[in-house]
N, CA, C, O and CB atoms as a CASP TS submission, in Angstrom:
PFRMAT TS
TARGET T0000
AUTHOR 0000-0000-0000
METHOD Language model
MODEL 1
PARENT N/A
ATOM      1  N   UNK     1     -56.273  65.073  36.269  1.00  0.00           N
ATOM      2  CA  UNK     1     -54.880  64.713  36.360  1.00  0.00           C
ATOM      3  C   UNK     1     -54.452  64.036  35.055  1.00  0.00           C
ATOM      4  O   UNK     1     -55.218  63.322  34.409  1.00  0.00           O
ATOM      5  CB  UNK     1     -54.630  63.793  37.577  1.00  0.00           C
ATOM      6  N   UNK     2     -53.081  64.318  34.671  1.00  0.00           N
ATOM      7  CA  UNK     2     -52.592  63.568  33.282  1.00  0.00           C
ATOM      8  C   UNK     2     -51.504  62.662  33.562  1.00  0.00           C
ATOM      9  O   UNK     2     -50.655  63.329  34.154  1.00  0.00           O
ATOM     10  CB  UNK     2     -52.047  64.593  32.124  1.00  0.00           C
ATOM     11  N   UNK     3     -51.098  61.435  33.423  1.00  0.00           N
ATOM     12  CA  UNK     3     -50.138  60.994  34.114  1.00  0.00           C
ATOM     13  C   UNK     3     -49.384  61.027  32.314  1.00  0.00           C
ATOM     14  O   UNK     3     -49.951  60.943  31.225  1.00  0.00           O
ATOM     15  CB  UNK     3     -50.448  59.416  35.267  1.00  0.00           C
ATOM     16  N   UNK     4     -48.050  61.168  32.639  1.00  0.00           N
ATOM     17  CA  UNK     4     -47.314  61.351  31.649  1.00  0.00           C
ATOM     18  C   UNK     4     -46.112  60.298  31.706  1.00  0.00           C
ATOM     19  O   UNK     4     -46.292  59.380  32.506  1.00  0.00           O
ATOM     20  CB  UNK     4     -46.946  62.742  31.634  1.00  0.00           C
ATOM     21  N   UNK     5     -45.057  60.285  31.073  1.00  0.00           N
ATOM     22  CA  UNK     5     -44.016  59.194  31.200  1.00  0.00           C
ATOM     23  C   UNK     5     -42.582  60.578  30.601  1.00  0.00           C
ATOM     24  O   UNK     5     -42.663  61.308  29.613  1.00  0.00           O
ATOM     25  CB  UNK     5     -44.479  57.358  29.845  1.00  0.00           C
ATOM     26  N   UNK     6     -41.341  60.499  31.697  1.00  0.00           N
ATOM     27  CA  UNK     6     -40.611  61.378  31.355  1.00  0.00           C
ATOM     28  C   UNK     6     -39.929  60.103  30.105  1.00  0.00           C
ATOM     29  O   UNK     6     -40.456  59.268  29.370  1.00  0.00           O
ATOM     30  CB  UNK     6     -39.672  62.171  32.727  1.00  0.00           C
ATOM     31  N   UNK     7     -38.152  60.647  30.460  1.00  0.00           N
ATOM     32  CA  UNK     7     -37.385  59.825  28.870  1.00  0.00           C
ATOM     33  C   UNK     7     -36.883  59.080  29.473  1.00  0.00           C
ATOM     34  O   UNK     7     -36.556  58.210  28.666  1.00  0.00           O
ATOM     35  CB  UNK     7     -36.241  60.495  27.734  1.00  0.00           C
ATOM     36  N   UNK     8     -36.306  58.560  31.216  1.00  0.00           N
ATOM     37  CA  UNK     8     -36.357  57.706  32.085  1.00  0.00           C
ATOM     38  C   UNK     8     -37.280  56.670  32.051  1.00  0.00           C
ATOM     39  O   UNK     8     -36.865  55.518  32.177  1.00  0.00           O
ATOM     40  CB  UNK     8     -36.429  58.249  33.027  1.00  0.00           C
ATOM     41  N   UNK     9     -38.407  56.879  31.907  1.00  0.00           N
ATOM     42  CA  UNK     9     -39.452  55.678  31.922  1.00  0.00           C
ATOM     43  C   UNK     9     -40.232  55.830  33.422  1.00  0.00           C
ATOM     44  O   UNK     9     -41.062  55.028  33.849  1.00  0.00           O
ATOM     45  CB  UNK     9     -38.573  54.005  31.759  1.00  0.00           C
ATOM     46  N   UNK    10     -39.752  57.087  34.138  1.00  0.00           N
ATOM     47  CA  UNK    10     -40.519  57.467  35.107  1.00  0.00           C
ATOM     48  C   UNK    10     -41.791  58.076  34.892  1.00  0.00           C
ATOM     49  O   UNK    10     -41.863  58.960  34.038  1.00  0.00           O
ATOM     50  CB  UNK    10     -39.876  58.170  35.765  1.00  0.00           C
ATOM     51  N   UNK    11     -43.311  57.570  35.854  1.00  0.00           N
ATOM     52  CA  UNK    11     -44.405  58.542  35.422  1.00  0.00           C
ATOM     53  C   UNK    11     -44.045  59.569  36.276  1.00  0.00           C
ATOM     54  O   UNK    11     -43.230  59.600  37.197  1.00  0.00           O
ATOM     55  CB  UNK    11     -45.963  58.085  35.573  1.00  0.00           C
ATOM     56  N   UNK    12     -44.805  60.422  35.807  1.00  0.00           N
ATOM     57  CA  UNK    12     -44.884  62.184  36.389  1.00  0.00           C
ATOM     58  C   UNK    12     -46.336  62.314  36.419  1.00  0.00           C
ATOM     59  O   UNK    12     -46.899  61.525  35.660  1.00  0.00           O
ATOM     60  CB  UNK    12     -44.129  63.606  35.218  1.00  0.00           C
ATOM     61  N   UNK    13     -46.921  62.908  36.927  1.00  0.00           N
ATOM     62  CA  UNK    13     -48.611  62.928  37.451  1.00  0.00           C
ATOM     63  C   UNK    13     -48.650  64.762  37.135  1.00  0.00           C
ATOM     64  O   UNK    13     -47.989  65.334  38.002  1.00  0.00           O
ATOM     65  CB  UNK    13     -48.986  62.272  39.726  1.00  0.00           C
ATOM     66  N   UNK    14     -49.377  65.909  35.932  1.00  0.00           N
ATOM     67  CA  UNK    14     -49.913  66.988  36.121  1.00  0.00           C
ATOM     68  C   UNK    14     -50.994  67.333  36.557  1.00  0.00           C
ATOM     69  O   UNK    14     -52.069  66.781  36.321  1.00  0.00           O
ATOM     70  CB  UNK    14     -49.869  67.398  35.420  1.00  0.00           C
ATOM     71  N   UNK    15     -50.833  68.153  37.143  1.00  0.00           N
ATOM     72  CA  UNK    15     -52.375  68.528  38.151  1.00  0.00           C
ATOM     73  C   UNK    15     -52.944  69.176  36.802  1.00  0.00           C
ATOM     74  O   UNK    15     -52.255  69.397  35.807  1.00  0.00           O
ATOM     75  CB  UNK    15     -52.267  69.937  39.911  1.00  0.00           C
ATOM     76  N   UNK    16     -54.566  69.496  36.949  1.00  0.00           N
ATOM     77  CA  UNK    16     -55.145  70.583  36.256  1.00  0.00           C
ATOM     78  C   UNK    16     -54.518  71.776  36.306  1.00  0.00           C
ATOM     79  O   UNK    16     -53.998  72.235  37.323  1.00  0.00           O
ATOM     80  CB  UNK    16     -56.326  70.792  36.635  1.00  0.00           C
ATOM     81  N   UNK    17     -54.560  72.515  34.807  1.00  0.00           N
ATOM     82  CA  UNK    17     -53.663  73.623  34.542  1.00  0.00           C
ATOM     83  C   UNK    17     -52.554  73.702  35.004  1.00  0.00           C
ATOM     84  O   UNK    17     -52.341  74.662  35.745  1.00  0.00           O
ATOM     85  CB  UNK    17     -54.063  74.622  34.816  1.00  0.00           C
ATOM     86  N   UNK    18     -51.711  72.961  34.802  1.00  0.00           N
ATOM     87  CA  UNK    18     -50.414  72.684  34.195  1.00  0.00           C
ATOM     88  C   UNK    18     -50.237  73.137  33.025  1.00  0.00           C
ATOM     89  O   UNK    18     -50.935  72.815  32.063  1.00  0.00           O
ATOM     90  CB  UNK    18     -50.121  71.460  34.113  1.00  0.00           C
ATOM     91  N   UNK    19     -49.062  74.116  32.980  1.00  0.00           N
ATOM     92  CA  UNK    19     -48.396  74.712  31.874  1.00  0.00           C
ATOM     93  C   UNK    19     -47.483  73.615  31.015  1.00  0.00           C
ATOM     94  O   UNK    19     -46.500  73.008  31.440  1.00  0.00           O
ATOM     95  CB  UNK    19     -47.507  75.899  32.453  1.00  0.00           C
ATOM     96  N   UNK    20     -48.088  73.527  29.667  1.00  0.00           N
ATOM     97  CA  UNK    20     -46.840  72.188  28.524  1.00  0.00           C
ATOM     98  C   UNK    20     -46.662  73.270  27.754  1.00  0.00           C
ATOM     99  O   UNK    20     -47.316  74.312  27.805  1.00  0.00           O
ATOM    100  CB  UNK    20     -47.548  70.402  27.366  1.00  0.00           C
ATOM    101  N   UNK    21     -45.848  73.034  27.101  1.00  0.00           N
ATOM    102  CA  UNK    21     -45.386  74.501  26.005  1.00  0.00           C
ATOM    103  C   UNK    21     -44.994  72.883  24.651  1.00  0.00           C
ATOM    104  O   UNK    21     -44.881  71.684  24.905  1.00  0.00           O
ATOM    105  CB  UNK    21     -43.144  76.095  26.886  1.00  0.00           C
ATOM    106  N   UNK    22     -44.937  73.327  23.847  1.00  0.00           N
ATOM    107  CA  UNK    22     -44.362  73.021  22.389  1.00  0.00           C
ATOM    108  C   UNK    22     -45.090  71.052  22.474  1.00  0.00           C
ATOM    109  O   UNK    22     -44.517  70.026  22.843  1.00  0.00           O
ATOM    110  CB  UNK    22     -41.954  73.321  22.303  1.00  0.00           C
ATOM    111  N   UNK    23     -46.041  71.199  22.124  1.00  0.00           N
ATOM    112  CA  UNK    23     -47.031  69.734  22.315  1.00  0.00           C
ATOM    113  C   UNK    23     -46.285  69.638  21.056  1.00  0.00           C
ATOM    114  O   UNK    23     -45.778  70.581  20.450  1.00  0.00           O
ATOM    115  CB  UNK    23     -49.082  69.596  22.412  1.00  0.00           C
ATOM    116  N   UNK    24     -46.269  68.110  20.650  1.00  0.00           N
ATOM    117  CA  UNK    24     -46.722  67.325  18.964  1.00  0.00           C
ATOM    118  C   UNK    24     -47.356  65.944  19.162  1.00  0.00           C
ATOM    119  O   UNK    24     -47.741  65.530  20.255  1.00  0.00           O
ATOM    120  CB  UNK    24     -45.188  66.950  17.825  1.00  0.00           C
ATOM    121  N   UNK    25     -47.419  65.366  18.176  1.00  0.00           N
ATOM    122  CA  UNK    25     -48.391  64.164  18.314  1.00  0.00           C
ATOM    123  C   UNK    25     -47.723  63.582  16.940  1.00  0.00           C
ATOM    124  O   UNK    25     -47.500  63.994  15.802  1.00  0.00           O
ATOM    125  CB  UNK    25     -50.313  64.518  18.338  1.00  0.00           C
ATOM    126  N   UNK    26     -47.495  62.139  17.860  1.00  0.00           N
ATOM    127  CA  UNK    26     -46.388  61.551  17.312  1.00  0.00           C
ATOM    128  C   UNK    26     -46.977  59.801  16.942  1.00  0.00           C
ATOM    129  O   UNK    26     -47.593  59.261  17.861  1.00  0.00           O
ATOM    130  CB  UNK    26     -45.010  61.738  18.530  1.00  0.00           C
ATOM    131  N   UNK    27     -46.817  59.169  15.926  1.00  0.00           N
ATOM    132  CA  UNK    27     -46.867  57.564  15.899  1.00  0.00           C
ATOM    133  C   UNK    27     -46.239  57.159  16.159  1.00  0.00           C
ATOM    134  O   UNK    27     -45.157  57.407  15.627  1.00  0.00           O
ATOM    135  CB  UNK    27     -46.986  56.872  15.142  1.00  0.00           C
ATOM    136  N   UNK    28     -46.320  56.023  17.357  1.00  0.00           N
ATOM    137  CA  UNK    28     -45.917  55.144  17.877  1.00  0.00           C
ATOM    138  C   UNK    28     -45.610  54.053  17.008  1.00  0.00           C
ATOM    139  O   UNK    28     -46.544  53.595  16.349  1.00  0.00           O
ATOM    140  CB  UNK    28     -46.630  54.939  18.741  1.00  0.00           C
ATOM    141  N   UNK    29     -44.487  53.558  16.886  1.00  0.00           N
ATOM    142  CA  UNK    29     -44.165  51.987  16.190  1.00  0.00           C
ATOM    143  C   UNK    29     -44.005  50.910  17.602  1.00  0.00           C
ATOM    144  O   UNK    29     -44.318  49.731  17.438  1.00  0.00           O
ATOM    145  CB  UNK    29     -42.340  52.007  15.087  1.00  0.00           C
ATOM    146  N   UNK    30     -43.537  51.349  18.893  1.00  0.00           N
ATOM    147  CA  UNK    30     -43.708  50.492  19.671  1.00  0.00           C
ATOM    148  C   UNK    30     -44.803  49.169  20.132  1.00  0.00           C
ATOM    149  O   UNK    30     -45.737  49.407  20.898  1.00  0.00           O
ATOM    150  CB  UNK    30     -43.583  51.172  20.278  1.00  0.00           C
ATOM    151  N   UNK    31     -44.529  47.528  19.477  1.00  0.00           N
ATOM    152  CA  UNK    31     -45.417  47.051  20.048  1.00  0.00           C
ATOM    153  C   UNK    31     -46.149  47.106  21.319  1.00  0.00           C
ATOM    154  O   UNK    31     -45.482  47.324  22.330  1.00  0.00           O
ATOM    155  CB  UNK    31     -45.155  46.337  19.916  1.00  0.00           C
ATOM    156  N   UNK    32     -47.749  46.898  21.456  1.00  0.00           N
ATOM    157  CA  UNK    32     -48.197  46.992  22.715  1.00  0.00           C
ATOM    158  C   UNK    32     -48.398  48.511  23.612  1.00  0.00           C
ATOM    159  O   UNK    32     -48.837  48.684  24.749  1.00  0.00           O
ATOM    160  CB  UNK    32     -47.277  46.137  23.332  1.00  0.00           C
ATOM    161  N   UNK    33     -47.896  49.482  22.615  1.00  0.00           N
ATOM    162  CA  UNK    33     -47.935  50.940  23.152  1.00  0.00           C
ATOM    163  C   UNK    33     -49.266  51.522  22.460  1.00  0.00           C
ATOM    164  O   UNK    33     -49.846  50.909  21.565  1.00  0.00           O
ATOM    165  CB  UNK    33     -46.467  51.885  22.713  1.00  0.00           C
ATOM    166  N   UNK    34     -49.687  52.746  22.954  1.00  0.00           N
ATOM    167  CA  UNK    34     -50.552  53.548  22.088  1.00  0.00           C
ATOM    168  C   UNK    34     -49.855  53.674  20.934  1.00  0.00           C
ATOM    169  O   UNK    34     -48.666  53.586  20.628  1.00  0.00           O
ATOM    170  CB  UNK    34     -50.944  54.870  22.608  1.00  0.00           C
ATOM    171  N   UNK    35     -51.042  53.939  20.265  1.00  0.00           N
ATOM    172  CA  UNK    35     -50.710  54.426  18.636  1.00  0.00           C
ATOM    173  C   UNK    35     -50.260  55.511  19.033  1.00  0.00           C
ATOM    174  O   UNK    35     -49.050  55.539  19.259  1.00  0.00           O
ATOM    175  CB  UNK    35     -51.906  54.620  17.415  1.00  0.00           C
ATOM    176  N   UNK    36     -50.782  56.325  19.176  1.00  0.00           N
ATOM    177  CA  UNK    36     -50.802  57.980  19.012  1.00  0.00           C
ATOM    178  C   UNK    36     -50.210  58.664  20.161  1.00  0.00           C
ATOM    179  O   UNK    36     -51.105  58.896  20.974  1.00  0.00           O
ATOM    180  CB  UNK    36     -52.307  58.593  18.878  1.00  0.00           C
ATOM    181  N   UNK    37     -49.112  59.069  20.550  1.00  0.00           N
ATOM    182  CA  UNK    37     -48.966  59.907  21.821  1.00  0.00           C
ATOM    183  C   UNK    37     -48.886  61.361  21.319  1.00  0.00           C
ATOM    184  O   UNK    37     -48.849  61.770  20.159  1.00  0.00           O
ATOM    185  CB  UNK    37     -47.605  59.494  22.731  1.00  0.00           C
ATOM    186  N   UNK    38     -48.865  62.133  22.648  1.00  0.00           N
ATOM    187  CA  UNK    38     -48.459  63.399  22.647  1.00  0.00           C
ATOM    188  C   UNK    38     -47.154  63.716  23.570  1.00  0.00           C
ATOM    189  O   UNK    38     -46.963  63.472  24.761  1.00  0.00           O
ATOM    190  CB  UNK    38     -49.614  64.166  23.035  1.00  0.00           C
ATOM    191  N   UNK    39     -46.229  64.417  22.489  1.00  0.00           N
ATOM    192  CA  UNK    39     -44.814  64.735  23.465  1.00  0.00           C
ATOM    193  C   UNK    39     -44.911  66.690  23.565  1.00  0.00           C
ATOM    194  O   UNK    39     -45.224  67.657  22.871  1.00  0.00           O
ATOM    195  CB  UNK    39     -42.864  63.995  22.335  1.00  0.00           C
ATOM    196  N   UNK    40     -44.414  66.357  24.890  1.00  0.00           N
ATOM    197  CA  UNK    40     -44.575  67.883  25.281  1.00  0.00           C
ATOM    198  C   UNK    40     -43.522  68.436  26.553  1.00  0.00           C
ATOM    199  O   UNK    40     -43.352  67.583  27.424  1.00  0.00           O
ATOM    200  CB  UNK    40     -46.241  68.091  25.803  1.00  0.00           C
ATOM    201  N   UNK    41     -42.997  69.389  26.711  1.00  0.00           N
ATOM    202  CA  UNK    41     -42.328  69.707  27.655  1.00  0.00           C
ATOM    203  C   UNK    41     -43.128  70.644  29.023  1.00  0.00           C
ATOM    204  O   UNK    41     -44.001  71.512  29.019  1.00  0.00           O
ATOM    205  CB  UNK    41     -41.254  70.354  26.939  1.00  0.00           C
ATOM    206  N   UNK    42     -42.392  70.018  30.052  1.00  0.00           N
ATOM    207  CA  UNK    42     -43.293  70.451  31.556  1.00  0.00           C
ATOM    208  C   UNK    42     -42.059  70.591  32.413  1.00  0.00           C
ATOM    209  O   UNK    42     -41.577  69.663  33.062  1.00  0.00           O
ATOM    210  CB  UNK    42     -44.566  69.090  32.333  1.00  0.00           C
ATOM    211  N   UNK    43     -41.456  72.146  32.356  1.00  0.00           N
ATOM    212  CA  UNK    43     -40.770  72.620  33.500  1.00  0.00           C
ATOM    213  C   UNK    43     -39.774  71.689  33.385  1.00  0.00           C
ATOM    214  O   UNK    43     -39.536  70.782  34.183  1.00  0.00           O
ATOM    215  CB  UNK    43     -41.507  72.683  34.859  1.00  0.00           C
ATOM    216  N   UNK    44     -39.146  71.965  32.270  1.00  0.00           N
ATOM    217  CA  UNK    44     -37.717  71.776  31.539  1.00  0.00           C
ATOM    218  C   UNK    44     -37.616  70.045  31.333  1.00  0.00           C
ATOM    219  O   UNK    44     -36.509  69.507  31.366  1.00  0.00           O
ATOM    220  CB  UNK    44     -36.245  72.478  32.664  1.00  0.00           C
ATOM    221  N   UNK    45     -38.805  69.284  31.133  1.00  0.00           N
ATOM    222  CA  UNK    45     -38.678  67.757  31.184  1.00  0.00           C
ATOM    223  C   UNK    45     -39.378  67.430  29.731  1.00  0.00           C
ATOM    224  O   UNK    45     -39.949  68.385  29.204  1.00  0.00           O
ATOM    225  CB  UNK    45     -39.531  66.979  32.647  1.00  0.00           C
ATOM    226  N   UNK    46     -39.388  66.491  29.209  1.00  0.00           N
ATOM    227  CA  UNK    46     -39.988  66.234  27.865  1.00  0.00           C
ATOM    228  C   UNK    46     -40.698  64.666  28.248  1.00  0.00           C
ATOM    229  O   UNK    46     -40.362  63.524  28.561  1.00  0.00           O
ATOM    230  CB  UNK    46     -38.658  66.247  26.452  1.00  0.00           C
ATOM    231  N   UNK    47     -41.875  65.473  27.988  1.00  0.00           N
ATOM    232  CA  UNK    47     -43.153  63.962  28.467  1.00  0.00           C
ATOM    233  C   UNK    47     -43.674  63.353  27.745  1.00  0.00           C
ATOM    234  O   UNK    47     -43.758  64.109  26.777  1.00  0.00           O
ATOM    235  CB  UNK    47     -44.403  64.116  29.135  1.00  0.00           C
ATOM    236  N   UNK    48     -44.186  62.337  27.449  1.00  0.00           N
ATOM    237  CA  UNK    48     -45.193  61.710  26.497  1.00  0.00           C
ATOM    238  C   UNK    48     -46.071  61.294  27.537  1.00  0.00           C
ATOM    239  O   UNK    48     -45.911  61.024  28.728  1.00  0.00           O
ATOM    240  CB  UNK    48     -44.680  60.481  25.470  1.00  0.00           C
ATOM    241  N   UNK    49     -47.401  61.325  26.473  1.00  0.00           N
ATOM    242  CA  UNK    49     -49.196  60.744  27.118  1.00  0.00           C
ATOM    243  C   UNK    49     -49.696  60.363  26.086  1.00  0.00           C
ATOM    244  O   UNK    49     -49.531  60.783  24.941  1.00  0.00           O
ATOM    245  CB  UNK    49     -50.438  61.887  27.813  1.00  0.00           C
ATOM    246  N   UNK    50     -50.630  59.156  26.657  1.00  0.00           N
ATOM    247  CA  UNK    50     -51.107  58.730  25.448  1.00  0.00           C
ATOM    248  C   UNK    50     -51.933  60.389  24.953  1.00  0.00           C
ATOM    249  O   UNK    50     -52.199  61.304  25.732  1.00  0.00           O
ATOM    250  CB  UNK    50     -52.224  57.146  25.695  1.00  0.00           C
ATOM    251  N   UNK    51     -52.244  60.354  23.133  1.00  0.00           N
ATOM    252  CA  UNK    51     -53.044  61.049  22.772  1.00  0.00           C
ATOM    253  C   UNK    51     -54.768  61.167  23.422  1.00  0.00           C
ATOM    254  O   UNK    51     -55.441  62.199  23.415  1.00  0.00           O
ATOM    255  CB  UNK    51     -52.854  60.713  21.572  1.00  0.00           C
ATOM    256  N   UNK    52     -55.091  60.170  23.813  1.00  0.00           N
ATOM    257  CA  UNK    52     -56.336  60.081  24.104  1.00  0.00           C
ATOM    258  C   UNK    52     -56.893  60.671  25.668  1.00  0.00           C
ATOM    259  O   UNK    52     -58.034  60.916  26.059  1.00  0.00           O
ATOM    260  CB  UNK    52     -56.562  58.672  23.879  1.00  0.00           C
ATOM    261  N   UNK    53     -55.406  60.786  26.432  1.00  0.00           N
ATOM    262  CA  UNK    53     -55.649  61.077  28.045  1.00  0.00           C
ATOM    263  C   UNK    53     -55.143  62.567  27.546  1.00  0.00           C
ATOM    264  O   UNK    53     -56.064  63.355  27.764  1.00  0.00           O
ATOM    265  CB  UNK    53     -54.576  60.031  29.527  1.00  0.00           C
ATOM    266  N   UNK    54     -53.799  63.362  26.846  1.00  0.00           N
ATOM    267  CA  UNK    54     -53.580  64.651  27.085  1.00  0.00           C
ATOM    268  C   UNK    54     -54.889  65.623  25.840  1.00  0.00           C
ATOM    269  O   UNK    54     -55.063  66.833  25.694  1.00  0.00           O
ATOM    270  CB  UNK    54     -51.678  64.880  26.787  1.00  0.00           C
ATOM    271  N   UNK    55     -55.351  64.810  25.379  1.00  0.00           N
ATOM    272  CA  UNK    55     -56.537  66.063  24.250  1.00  0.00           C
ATOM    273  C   UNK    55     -57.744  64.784  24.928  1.00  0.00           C
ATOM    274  O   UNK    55     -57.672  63.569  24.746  1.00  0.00           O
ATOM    275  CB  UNK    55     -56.211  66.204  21.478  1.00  0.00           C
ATOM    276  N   UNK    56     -58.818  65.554  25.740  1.00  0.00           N
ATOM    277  CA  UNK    56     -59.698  64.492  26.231  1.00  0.00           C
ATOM    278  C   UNK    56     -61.163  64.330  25.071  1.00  0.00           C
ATOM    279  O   UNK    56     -62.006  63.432  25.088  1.00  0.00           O
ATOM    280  CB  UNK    56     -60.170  64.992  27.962  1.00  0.00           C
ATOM    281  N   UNK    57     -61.090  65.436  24.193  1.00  0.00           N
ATOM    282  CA  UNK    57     -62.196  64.903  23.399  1.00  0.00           C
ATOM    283  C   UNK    57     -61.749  64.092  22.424  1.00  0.00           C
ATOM    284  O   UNK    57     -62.635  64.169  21.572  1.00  0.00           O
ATOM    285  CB  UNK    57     -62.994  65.873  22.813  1.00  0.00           C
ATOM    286  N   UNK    58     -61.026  63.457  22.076  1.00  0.00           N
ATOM    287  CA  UNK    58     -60.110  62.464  21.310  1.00  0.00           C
ATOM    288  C   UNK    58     -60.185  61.294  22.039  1.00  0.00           C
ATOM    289  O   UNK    58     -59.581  61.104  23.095  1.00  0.00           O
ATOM    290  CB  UNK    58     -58.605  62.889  21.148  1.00  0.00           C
ATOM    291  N   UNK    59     -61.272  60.127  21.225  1.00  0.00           N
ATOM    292  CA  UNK    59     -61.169  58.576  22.171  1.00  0.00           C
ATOM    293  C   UNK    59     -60.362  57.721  21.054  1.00  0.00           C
ATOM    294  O   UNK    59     -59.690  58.183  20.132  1.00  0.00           O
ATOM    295  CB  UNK    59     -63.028  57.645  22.635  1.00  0.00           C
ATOM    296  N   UNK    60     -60.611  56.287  21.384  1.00  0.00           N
ATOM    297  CA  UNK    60     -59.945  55.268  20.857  1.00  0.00           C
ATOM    298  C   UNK    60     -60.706  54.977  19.400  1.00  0.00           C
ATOM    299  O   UNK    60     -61.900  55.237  19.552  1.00  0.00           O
ATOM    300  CB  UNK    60     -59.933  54.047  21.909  1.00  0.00           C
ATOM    301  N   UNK    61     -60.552  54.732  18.655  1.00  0.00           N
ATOM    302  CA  UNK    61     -61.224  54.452  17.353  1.00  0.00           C
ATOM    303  C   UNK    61     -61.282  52.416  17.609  1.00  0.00           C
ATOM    304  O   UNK    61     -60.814  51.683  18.480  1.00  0.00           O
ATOM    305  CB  UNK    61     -59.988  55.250  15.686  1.00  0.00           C
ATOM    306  N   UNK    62     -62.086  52.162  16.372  1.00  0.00           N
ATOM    307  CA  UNK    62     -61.997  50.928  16.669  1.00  0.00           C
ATOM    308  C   UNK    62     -61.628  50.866  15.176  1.00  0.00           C
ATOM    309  O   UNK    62     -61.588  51.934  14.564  1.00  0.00           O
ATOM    310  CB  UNK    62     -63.231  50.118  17.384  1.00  0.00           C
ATOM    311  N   UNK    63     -61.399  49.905  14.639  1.00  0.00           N
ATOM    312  CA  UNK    63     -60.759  49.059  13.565  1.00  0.00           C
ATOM    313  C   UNK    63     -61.693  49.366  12.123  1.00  0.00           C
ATOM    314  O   UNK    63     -62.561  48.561  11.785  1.00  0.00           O
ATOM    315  CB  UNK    63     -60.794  47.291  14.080  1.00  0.00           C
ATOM    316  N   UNK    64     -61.489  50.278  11.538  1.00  0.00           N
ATOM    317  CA  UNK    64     -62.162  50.961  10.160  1.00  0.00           C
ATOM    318  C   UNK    64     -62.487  49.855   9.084  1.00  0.00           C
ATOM    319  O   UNK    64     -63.233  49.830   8.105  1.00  0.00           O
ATOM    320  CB  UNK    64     -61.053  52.107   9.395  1.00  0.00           C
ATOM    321  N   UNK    65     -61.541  48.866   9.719  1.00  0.00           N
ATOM    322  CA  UNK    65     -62.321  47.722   8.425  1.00  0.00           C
ATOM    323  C   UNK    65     -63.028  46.293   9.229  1.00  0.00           C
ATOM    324  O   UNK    65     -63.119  45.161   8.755  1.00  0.00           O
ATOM    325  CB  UNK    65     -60.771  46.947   7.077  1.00  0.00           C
ATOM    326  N   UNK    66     -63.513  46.818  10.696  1.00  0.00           N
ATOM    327  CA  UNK    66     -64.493  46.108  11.373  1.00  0.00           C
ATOM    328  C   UNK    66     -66.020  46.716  11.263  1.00  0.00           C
ATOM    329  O   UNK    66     -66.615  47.235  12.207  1.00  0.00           O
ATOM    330  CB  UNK    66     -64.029  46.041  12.797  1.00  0.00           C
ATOM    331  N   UNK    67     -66.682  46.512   9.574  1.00  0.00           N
ATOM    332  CA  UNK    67     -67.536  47.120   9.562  1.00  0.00           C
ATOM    333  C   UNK    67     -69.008  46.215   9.524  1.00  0.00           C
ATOM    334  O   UNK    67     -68.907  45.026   9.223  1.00  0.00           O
ATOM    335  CB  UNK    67     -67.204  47.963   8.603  1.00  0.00           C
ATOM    336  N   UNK    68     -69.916  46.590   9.727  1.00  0.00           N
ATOM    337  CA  UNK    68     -70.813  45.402   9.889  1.00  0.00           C
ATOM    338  C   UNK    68     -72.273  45.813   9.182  1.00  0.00           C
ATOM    339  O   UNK    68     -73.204  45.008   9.173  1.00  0.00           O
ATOM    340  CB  UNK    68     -70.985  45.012  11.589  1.00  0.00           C
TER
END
Protein backbone atom coordinates (compact mmCIF):
# COMPACT_ATOMS: atom_id res chain seq x y z
CA UNK A 1 0.00 0.00 0.00
CA UNK A 2 1.26 3.73 -0.73
CA UNK A 3 -0.42 6.29 1.25
CA UNK A 4 -0.20 9.50 -0.72
CA UNK A 5 -1.44 13.15 0.19
CA UNK A 6 -3.94 14.75 -2.56
CA UNK A 7 -3.63 19.08 -2.94
CA UNK A 8 -6.43 19.21 -0.10
CA UNK A 9 -4.13 17.79 2.43
CA UNK A 10 -6.31 14.67 2.31
CA UNK A 11 -4.43 11.09 2.47
CA UNK A 12 -5.52 8.70 -0.29
CA UNK A 13 -4.27 5.02 0.40
CA UNK A 14 -3.13 2.95 -3.38
CA UNK A 15 -3.53 -0.57 -3.36
CA UNK A 16 -0.73 -2.65 -5.20
CA UNK A 17 -0.76 -1.97 -8.93
CA UNK A 18 -2.26 1.08 -9.05
CA UNK A 19 -1.96 2.88 -12.25
CA UNK A 20 0.18 6.77 -11.67
CA UNK A 21 0.93 8.12 -15.05
CA UNK A 22 3.42 11.28 -15.36
CA UNK A 23 5.60 10.67 -11.78
CA UNK A 24 8.46 13.56 -10.98
CA UNK A 25 10.49 13.94 -7.99
CA UNK A 26 10.53 17.06 -6.55
CA UNK A 27 12.59 19.08 -3.42
CA UNK A 28 10.86 19.87 -0.76
CA UNK A 29 11.68 23.37 0.97
CA UNK A 30 8.91 22.67 3.50
CA UNK A 31 10.20 22.64 7.14
CA UNK A 32 9.75 19.25 8.91
CA UNK A 33 8.59 17.56 5.49
CA UNK A 34 10.55 14.97 3.43
CA UNK A 35 13.22 16.14 1.39
CA UNK A 36 12.39 14.38 -1.61
CA UNK A 37 8.77 13.61 -2.73
CA UNK A 38 7.24 12.11 -5.65
CA UNK A 39 4.21 13.93 -7.46
CA UNK A 40 2.12 11.90 -9.64
CA UNK A 41 -1.39 11.69 -10.94
CA UNK A 42 -4.02 8.75 -9.88
CA UNK A 43 -7.40 8.82 -11.71
CA UNK A 44 -7.52 12.46 -12.48
CA UNK A 45 -6.01 13.60 -8.80
CA UNK A 46 -2.36 14.86 -8.36
CA UNK A 47 -0.59 13.11 -5.31
CA UNK A 48 2.55 13.46 -3.53
CA UNK A 49 4.59 10.51 -1.41
CA UNK A 50 7.37 10.71 0.24
CA UNK A 51 10.24 9.54 -2.35
CA UNK A 52 11.30 6.79 -0.14
CA UNK A 53 7.62 4.98 0.29
CA UNK A 54 6.56 5.51 -3.78
CA UNK A 55 10.31 4.02 -5.36
CA UNK A 56 10.88 1.31 -2.41
CA UNK A 57 14.52 0.60 -3.21
CA UNK A 58 15.34 4.24 -2.36
CA UNK A 59 15.93 4.67 1.70
CA UNK A 60 16.79 7.65 3.83
CA UNK A 61 20.45 8.71 3.56
CA UNK A 62 22.03 9.95 6.63
CA UNK A 63 24.06 13.19 6.81
CA UNK A 64 27.26 12.96 4.18
CA UNK A 65 29.26 15.06 6.45
CA UNK A 66 28.49 12.65 9.56
CA UNK A 67 31.55 10.77 8.75
CA UNK A 68 33.51 8.84 11.23
Amino acid sequence: MLQARNGVGGDVLLRPGAVVNGFQIVRSEEPGADRYVARFTYQSQTLASALYAFLPRTRILEDATDTQ
